[in-house]
C-alpha positions as CSV (number, residue, x, y, z in Angstrom):
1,X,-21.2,1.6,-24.6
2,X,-18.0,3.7,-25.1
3,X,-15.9,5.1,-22.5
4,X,-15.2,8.3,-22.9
5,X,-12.1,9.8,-21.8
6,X,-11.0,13.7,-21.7
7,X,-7.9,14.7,-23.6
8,X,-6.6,18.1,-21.8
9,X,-4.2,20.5,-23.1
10,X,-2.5,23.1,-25.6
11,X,-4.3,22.9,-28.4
12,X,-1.2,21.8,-31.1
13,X,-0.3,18.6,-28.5
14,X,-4.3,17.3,-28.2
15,X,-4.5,17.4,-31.9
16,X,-1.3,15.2,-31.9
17,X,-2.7,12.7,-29.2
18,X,-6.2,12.6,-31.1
19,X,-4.2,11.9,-34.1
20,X,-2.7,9.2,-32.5
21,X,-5.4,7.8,-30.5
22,X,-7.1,7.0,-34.3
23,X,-4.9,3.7,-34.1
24,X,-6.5,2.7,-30.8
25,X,-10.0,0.4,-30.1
26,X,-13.9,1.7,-31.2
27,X,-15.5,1.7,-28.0
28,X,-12.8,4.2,-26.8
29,X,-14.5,8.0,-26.8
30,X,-11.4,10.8,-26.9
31,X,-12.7,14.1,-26.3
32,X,-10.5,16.9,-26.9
33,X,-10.6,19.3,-24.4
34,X,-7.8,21.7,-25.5
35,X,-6.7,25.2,-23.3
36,X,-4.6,28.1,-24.2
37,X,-3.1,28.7,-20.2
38,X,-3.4,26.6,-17.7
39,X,-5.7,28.2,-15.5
40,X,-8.5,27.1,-17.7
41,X,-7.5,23.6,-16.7
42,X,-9.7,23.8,-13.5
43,X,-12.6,24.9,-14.9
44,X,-12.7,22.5,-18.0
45,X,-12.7,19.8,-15.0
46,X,-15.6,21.3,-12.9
47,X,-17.8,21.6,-16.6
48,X,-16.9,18.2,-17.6
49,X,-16.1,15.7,-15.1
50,X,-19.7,14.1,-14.5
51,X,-19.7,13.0,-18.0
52,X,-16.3,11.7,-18.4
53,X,-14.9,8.4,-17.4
54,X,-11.4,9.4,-17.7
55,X,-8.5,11.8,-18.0
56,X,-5.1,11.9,-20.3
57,X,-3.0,15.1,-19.4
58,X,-0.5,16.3,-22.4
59,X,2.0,16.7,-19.9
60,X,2.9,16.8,-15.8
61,X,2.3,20.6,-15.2
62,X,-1.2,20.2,-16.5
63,X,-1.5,17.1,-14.7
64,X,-0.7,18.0,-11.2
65,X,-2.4,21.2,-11.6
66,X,-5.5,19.0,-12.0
67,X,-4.5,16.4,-9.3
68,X,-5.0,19.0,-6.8
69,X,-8.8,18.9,-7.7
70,X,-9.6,15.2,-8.5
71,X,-9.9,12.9,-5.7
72,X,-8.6,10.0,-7.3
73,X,-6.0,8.7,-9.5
74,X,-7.4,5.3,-10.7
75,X,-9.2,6.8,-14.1
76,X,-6.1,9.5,-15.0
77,X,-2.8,9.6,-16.6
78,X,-0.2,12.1,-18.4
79,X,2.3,11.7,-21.0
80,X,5.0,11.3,-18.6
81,X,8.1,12.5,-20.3
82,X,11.0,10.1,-20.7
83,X,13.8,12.6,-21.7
84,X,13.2,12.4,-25.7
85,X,11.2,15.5,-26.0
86,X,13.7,17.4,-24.1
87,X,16.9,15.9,-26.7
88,X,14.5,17.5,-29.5
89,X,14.4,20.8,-27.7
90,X,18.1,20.5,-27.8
91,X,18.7,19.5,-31.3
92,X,16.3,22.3,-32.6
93,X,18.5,25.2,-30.8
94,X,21.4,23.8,-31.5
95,X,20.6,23.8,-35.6
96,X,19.1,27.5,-35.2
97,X,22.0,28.6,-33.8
98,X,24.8,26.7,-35.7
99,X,26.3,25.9,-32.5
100,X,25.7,24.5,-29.0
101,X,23.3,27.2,-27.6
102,X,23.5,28.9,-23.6
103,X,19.9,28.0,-22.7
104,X,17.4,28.3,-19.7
105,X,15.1,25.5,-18.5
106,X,12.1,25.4,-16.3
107,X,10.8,22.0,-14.9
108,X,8.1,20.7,-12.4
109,X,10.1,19.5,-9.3
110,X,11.3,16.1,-9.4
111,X,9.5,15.1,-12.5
112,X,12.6,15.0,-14.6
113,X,16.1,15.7,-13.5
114,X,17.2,18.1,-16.5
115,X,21.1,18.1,-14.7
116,X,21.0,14.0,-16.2
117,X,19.6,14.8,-18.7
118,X,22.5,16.8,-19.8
119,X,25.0,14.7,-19.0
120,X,24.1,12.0,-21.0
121,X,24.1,13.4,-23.9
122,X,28.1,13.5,-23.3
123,X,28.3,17.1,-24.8
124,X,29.9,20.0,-22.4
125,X,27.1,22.3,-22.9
126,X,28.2,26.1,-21.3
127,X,25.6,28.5,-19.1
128,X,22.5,26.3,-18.6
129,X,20.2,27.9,-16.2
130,X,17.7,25.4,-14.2
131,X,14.9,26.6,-12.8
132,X,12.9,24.1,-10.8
133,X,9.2,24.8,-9.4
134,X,6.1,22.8,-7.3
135,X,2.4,22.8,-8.4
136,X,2.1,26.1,-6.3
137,X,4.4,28.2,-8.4
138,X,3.8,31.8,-10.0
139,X,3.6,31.8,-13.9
140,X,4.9,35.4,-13.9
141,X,8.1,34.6,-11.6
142,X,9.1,31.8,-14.6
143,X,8.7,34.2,-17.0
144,X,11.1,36.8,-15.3
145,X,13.3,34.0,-14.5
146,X,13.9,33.6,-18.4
147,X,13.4,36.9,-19.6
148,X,16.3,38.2,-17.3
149,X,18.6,35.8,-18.4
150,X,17.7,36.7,-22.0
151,X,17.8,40.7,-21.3
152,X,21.4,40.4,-19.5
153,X,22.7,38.2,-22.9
154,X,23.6,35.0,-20.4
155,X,21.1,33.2,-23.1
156,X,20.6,32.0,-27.0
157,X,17.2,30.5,-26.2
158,X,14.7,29.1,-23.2
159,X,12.9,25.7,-22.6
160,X,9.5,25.6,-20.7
161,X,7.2,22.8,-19.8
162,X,4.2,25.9,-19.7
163,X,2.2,27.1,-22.7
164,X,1.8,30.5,-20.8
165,X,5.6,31.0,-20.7
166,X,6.0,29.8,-23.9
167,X,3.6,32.6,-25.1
168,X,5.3,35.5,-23.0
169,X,8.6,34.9,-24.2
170,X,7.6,34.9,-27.8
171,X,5.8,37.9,-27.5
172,X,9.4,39.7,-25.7
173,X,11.0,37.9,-28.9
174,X,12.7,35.5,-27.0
175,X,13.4,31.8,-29.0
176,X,11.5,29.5,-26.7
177,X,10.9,26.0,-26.9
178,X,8.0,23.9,-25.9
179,X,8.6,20.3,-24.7
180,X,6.8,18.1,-27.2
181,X,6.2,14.9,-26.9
182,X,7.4,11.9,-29.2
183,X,4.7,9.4,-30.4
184,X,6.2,6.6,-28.2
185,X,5.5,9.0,-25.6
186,X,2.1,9.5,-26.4
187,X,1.4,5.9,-27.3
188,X,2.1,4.6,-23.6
189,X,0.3,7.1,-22.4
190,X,-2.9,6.0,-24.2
191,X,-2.2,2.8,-23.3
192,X,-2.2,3.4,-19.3
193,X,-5.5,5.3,-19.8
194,X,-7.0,2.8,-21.7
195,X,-6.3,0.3,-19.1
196,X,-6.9,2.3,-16.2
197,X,-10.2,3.5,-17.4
198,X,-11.6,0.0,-18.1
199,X,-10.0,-1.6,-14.8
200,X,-12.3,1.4,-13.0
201,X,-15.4,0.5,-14.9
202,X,-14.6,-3.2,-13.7
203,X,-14.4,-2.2,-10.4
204,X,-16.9,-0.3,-10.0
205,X,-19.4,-2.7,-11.3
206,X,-18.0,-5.8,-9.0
207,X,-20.5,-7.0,-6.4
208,X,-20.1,-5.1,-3.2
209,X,-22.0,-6.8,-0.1
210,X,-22.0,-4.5,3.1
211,X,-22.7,-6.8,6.2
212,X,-23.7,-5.0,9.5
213,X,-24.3,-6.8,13.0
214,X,-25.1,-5.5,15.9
215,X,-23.3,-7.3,18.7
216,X,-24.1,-9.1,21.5
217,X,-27.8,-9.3,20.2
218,X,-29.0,-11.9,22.7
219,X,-28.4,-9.4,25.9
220,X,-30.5,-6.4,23.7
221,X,-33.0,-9.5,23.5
222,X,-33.0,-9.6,27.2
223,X,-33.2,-6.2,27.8
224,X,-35.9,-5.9,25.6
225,X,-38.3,-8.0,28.1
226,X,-41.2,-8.0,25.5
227,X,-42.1,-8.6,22.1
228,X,-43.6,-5.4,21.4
229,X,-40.3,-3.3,22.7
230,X,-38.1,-5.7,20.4
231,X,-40.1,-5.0,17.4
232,X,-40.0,-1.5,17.7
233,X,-36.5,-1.6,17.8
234,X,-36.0,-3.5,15.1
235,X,-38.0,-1.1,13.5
236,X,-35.9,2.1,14.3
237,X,-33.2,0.1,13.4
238,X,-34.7,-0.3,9.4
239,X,-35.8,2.9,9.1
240,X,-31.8,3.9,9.8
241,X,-30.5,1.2,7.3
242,X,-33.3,1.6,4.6
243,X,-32.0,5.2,3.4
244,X,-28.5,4.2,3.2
245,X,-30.1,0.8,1.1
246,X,-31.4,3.9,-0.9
247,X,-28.3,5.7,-1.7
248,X,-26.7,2.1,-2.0
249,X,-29.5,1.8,-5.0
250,X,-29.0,-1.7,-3.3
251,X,-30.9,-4.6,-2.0
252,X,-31.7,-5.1,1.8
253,X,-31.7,-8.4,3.9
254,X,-32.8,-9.0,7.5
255,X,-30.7,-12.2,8.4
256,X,-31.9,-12.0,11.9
257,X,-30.3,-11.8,15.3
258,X,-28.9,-8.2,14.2
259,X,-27.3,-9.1,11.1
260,X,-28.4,-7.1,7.8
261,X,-27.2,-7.7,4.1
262,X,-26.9,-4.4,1.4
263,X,-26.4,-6.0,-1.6
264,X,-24.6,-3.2,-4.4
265,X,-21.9,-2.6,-6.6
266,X,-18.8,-1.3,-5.9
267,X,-18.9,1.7,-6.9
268,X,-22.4,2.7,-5.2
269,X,-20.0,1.1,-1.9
270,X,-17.0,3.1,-2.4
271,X,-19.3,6.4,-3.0
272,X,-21.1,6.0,-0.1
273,X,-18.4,5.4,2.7
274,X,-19.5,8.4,4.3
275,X,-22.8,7.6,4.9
276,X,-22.3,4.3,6.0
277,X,-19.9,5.5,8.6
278,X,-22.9,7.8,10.0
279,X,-25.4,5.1,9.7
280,X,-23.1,2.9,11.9
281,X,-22.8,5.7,14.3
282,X,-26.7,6.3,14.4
283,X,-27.1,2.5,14.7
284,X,-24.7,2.6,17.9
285,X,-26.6,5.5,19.7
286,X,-30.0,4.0,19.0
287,X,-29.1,0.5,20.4
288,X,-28.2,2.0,23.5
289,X,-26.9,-1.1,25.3
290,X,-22.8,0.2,24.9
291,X,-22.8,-3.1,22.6
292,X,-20.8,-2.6,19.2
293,X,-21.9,-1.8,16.0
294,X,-19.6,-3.2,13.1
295,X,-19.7,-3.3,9.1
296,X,-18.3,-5.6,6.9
297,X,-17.7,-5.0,2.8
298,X,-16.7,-7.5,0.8
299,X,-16.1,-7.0,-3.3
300,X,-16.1,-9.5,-5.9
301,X,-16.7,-10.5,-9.4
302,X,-19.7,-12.7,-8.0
303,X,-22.2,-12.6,-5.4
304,X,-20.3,-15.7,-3.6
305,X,-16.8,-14.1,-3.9
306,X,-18.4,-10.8,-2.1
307,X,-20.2,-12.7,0.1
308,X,-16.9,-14.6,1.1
309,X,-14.6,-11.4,2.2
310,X,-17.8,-9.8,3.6
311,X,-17.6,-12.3,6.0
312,X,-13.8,-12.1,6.5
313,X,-14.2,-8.6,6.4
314,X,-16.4,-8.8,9.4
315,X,-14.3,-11.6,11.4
316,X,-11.6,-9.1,11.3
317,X,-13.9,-6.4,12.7
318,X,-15.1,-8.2,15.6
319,X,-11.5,-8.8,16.4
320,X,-11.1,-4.8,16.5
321,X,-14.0,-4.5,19.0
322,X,-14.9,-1.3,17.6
323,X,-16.8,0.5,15.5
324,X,-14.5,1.1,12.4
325,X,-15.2,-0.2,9.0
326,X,-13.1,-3.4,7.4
327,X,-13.1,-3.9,3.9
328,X,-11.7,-6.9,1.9
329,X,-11.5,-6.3,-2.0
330,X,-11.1,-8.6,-4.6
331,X,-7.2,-9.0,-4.4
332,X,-7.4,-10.3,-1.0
333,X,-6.4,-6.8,0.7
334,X,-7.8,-5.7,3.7
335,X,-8.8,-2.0,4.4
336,X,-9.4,-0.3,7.5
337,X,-11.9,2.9,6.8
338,X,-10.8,4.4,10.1
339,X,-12.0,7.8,9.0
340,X,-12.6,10.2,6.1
341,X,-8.9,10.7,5.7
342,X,-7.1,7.7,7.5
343,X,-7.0,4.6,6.1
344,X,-5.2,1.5,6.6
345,X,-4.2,-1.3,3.4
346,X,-2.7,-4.5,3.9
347,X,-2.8,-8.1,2.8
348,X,-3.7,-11.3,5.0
349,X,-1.3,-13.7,2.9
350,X,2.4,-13.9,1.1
351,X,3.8,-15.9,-1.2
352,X,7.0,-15.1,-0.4
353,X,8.1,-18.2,1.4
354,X,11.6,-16.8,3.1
355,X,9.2,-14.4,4.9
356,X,6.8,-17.2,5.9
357,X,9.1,-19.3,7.5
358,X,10.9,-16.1,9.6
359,X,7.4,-15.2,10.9
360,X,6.8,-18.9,11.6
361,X,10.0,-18.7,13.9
362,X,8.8,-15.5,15.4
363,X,5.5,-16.7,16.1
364,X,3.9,-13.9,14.6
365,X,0.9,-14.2,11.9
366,X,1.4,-12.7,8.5
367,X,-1.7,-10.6,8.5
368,X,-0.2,-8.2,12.3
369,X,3.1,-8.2,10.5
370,X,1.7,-7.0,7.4
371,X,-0.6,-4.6,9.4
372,X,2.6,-3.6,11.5
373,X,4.5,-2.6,8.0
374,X,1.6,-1.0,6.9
375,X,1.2,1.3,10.0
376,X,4.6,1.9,9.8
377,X,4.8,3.2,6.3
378,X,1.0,5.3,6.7
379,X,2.8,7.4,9.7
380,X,5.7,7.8,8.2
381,X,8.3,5.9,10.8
382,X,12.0,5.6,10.3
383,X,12.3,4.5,13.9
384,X,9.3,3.5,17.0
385,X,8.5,2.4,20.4
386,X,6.0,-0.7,21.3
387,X,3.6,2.0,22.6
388,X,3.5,4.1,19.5
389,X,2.8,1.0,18.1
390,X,0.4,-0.2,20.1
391,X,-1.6,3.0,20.1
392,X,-2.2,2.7,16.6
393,X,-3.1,-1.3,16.4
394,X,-5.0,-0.4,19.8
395,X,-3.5,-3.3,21.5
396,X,-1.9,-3.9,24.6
397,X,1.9,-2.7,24.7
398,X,2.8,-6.3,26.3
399,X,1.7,-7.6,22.9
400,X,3.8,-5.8,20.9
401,X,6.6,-6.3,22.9
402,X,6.3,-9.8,22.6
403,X,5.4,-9.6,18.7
404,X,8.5,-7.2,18.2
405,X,11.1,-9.9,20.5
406,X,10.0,-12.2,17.9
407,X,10.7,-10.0,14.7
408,X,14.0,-9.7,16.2
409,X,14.4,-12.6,17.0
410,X,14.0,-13.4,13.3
411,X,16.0,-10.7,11.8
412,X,13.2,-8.8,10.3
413,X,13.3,-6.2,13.0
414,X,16.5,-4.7,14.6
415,X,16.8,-2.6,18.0
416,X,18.7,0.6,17.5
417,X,18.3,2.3,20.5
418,X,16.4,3.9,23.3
419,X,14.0,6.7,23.5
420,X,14.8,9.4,25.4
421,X,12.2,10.2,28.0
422,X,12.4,13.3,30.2
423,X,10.3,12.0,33.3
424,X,11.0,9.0,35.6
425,X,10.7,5.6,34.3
426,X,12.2,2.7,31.8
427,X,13.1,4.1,28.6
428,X,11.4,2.5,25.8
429,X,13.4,0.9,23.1
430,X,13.6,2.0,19.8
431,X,12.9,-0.5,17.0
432,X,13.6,-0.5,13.2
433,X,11.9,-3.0,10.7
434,X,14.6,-4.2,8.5
């Protein structure tokens, strides 16, 4: 079966790719998808993303136009620009006008810095006008920007990354460039597809094993005081788990004592966080002994090797005493599905031995410190306090005290100052991970 992967964008640089994309592997499907302005992006996306495994951009302002609507980037790419395209842009004013041209440039923010650009080229190019914009950005302000420039003689030509500008300027009779890509260009950017593409489809068609336990089953056994109320339980409890077995389109095991098996792929998993959230939830309210309710995935290319980090996945879980969702994938990284939109990724081992042996004089395992840097990085700290910190592990603030004397103590943490607290009471210290 071929994957098929969606080439978008002006119709003169998707014949190019396709063109290209001839020198590439059969079971490889490239669908052109070409547009004459860039608000047609969004709607070639909505029309055509259930049948299409993958997306190659022709260039960044088409591809984070499109970012904004696709949930993930694992199965797209763009022909990132490496400076070539724009030397060509260069080159071709510079022989129309028998001379270095006065130009104007428009860019997607931070995608490529034009000002290097320039100056590598070692030539002292006169009256360049930059004019830098973010995925939000107004098609007809660009336009003026140029056309001004042109209209007050301060320029011999304009550069634009967009196929509407370029189209408005050469209707006002302006010379305007396009960025086009070289073949090298193009190449890579096949290649990244390629690869991204069929590292999805592997993925998605690993093993995923979703382990659920109800805790402290033997009390709920108790409580229960006769068969008959215990087997109805039970019984609520299936009827919960067998619709999310369903939309699993997986396999479901009683293991006894309160532990239940969803055998799936990954992909089925991944797609169905949601509901396996609200199952868990639903589970919780309907054992209604205040016991937890935890979930375990595990991935892997076999039904052992999922089987193995659902398990970890659910030691880690019980540690949390609560009813979030652990995953461990195939790589070994662990993922706390907190939330729709908060997430926590980190590893449970290092091979970096210099590490090892600090944390081994700290006394701190690698797995907190790795969930610590982690933390650190999701909220965005430069600096925190022990209970900032321990509000998001959801541990004791004695803890990390003691975790962060160590990291000090071993020179991958430094103090560097105090917070500054307007009521009574210590002043917590400020800490920096170095």
């Amino acid at each position: 079966m071929a994957h098929r992967i969606g080439i978008i964008g002006p119709t003169r640089s998707v014949e190019r790719i396709l063109t290209i994309a001839q020198n590439f592997e059969h079971n490889i499907e490239f669908v052109p998808f070409p547009f004459e302005d860039e608000s047609d992006i969004i709607r070639i996306l909505q029309k055509n993303q259930a049948d299409t495994k993958g997306w190659l951009f022709s260039g960044s302002v088409t591809y984070f136009i499109a970012k904004e609507y696709l949930s993930t980037e694992d199965n797209i790419a763009y022909c990132e620009p490496t400076g070539a395209s724009f030397y060509i842009n260069l080159l071709q004013m510079t022989i129309n006008n028998s001379a270095l041209p006065r130009f104007s440039v428009d860019m997607f923010e931070s995608l490529m810095d034009i000002e290097r650009f320039i100056q590598e080229t070692g030539i002292k190019w006169q009256d360049v006008h930059i004019r830098y914009y973010k995925a939000q950005y107004d098609p007809e302000e660009i336009i003026q920007f140029h056309l001004r420039l042109w209209q007050e003689g301060k320029i011999d030509g304009a550069v634009t990354a967009l196929r509407s500008v370029f189209h408005a300027l050469k209707a006002h009779g302006v010379p305007v460039y396009q960025f086009t890509l070289t073949e090298q260009e193009i190449y890579q950017s096949l290649k990244i597809i390629i690869e991204k593409v069929k590292a999805s489809y592997f993925k998605n068609t690993q093993v995923g094993l979703v382990l659920i336990e109800i805790g402290q089953y033997d009390e709920i056994i108790e409580k229960a005081k006769t068969p008959y109320v215990l087997q109805a339980l039970e019984l609520k409890l299936k009827e919960l788990l067998l619709p999310l077995c369903e939309n699993l389109d997986g396999y479901l095991l009683d293991k006894g004592t309160g532990v239940y098996e969803i055998f799936s792929t990954r992909g089925a998993v991944e797609r169905e966080i949601t509901t396996l959230r609200n199952t868990v939830q639903q589970l919780f309210a309907t054992v209604d002994c205040n016991v937890p309710v935890i979930a375990g995935i595990g991935y892997g290319a076999t039904v052992f090797a999922a089987e193995r980090n659902a398990h970890c996945a659910i030691r880690n879980a019980r540690e949390k005493k609560s009813n979030d969702i652990i995953i461990v994938q195939d790589n070994g990284v662990i993922v706390e599905a907190i939330n729709e939109d908060k997430q926590l990724s980190y590893s449970y081992y290092s091979n970096d031995k210099e590490l090892i042996e600090k944390l081994h004089k700290a006394a701190v395992g690698i797995k907190i410190y790795q969930k610590i840097v982690a933390t650190i990085r999701r909220m965005g700290w430069d600096t925190f306090t022990s209970i900032q910190l321990a509000r998001q592990l959801s541990v004791t603030e004695q803890n990390i005290r003691r975790i962060m004397n160590g990291l000090c103590a071993a020179g991958l943490a430094v103090q560097v100052g105090e917070e500054i607290v307007a009521a009574r009471g210590r002043p917590g210290k400020l800490y920096r991970l170095v």
